[in-house]
C-alpha positions, 0 to 999 in steps of 0.5 A: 197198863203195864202191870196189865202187860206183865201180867199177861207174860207167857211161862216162855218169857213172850206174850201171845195175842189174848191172855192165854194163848200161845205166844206169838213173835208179833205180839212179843215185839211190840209188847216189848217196844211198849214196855221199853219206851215207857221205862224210857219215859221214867215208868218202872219196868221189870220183866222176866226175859227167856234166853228165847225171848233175848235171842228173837229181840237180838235177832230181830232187833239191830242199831238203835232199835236194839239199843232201846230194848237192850236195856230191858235184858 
């Protein structure tokens, strides 16, 4: 699953709601939660985030929901 995720990774560094599509802010943050949650249960997981993508989780994102996702910029 998480390959499937990066996988699916837009060229602008978001996830979008099909394969193709354009990203979407949704989408983006709960692909994000999955992926952070799993690196925090021992799972590898490295992924490309854009300047964009790193202000929306700063922007969205405060106290210990930040501190979660943190680790993957």
């Amino acid at each position: 699953m998480i390959d499937l995720l990066i996988s699916r990774q837009n060229e602008d560094g978001g996830w979008g709601w099909w394969p193709k599509m354009p990203t979407a802010q949704w989408a983006t943050n709960h692909v994000l939660k999955a992926l952070k949650f799993a690196s925090l249960e021992g799972y590898k997981v490295s992924i490309y985030l854009s300047p964009d993508i790193r202000q929306l989780v700063s922007d969205v994102y405060t106290g210990f929901h930040y501190q979660k996702l943190n680790a993957l910029m």
